[in-house]
N, C-alpha and C positions, 0 to 999 in steps of 0.2 A: 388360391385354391378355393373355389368353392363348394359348400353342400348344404343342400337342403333333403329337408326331414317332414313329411306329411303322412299323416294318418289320413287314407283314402276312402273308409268306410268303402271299402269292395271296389277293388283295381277294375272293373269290368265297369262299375257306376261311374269312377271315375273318368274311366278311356273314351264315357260316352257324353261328357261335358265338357272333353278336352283337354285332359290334364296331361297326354303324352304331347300334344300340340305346341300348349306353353311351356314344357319341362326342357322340351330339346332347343326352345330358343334359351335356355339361360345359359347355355353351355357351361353347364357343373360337373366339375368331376364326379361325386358323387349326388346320388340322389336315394335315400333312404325312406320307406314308407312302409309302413303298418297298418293291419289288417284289412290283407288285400283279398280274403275269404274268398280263396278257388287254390286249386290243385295245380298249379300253375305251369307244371308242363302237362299239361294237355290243352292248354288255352296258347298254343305259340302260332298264336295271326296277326297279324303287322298290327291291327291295333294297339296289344301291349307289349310292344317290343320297338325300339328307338335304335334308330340306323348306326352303326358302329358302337355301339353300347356293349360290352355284354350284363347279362343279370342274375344274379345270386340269390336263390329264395329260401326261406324253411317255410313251409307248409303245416298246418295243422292235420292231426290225422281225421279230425270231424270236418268232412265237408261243408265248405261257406261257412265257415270260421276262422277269425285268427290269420295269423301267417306274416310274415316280415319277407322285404327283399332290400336290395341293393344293384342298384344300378350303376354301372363307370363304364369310363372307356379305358380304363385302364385294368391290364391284366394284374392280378395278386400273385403272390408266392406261397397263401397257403390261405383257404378259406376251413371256418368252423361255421358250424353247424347246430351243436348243442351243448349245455350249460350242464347236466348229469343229473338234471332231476324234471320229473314227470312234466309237472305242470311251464313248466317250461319247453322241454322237447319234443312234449305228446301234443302240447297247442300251437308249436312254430312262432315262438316268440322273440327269437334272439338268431341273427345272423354275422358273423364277423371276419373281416378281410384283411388279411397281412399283406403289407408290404415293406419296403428295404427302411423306410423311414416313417411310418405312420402305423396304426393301424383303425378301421374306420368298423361300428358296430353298427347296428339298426334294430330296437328292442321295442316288445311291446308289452310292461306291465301289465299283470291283471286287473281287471276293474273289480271292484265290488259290490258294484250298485244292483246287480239280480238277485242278492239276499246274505242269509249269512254264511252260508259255505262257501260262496264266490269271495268275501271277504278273508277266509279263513285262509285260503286258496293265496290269497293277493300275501297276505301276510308272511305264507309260507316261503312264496317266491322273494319276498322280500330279504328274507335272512338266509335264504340260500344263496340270493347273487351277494351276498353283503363278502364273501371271500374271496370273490372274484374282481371286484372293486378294489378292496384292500390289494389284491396281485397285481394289478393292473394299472394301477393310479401309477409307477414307478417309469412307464414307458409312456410313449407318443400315443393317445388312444382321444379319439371324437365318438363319444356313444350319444347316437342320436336317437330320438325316440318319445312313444307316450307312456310317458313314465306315470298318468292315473295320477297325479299328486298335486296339487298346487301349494308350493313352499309356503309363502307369506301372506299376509293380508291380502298386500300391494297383489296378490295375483290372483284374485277373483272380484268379480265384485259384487257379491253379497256376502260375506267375509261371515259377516255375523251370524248369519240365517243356516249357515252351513258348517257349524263348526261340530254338528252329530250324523255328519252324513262323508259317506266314502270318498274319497278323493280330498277332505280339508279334517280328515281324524287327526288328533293329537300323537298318535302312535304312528302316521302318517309320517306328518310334519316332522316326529323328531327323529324319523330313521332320516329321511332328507336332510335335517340340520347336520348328524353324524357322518353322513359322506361327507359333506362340502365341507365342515370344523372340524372332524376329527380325520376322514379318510385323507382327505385333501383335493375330490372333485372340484369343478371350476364349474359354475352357469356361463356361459362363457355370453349368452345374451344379455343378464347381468351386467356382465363385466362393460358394455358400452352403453346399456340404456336402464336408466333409473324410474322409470317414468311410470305412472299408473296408466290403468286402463290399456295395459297391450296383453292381449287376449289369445289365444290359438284354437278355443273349441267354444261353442255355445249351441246351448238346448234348441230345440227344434220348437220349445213351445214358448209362447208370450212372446212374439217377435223378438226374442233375446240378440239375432246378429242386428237386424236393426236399432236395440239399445244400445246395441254393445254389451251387453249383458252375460259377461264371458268369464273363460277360465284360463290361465296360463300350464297348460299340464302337457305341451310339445317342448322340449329342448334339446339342445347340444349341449352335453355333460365335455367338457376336457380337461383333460390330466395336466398339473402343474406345469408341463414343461411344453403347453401349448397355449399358455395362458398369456402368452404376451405379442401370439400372433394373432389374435382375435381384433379385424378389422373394422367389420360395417354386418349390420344386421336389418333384416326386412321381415316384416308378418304380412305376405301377400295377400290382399285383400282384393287386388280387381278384379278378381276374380270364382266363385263359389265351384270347386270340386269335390268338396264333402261337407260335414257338420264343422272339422280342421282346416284351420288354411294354413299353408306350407311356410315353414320359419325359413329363412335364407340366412344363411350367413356366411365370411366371405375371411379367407386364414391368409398368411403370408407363410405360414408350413408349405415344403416341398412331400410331396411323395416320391 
């Protein structure tokens, strides 16, 4: 089984660099991306739509904002939608797909870096999905996503320079620690690669993809009882469709 998970910075910017092109050669079950900023059924032209696909969106209610979807070609049994609180279902941040043996999510943490409400905001959504985690780590679940955080050193590389700024806070870091030690979440990219310097987002300024100059804040979150189908993992890089490049990774779970 595979899925991949990219933050597209605007599904339309994407579709115009080719990112439906390469997606339908990986032949993935699923394909999970964030913030696809458009209303997205009213955008249904072959551009962003991939042949025998279908796709599950949530939408934010502020245009060219926000929004998650989910791509398969496999039908579900029961898709969600919303998470029961504001900043979550009024921005189209969280989508999720049941089916008979998995379930597969696509979420978009808030950032904080437009000041300190947007952090207040991030915070909020933080302790509200924190129940949902807790319920959910007990079943089959891949929540893929920009989860805004970079857990450890090893996943930025200015570790130092950034430890008063949004995405590397300490209250950050240690809700992260508290899922994966305490809830019992899995990195499941982790789980096969130890290595510094793999990256998924980097700034737009100071040539940072060309230093490498990056941040780890895309992953595949799984639930204990996926953690030991966790095969082969990729940070696709030959390619540039956003400021993110799409994490692969590659399960021996059945859906």
């Amino acid at each position: 089984m595979r899925v991949i998970t990219c933050n597209v910075n605007g599904i339309r910017s994407a579709a115009k660099k080719g990112f439906f092109e390469w997606a339908v050669k990986q032949k993935a079950d699923f394909i999970c991306l964030q913030e696809t900023k458009a209303q997205l059924d009213t955008l249904e032209h072959d551009g962003l739509m991939m042949e025998n696909y279908f796709r599950f969106h949530s939408d934010a209610k502020k245009p060219g904002y926000s929004g998650v979807a989910i791509y398969t070609p496999h039908k579900p049994r029961h898709v969600h939608y919303t998470l029961g609180f504001a900043c979550a279902d009024e921005e189209g941040r969280f989508v999720q797909l049941d089916f008979a043996d998995i379930s597969i999510v696509s979420l978009y943490l808030p950032s904080g870096t437009s000041g300190e409400h947007r952090q207040a905001e991030k915070y909020i959504f933080m302790e509200k999905f924190l129940p949902f985690l807790r319920k959910s780590v007990h079943q089959k679940m891949i929540i893929c996503g920009d989860w805004n955080i970079a857990h450890k050193n090893i996943d930025l590389k200015n570790w130092k320079s950034n430890q008063k700024n949004s995405g590397f806070l300490p209250e950050e870091r240690a809700w992260f620690d508290k899922i994966i030690d305490e809830v019992g979440w899995v990195d499941a990219f982790r789980q096969i690669n130890s290595q510094a310097d793999q990256y998924t987002w980097w700034s737009n300024r100071g040539q940072a993809y060309a230093k490498n100059v990056g941040w780890r804040i895309d992953y595949q979150m799984v639930s204990p009882l996926i953690k030991s189908a966790v095969q082969a993992e990729e940070i696709y890089k030959n390619q540039r469709f956003s400021d993110h490049a799409p994490l692969i990774m590659d399960y021996t779970a059945s859906i």
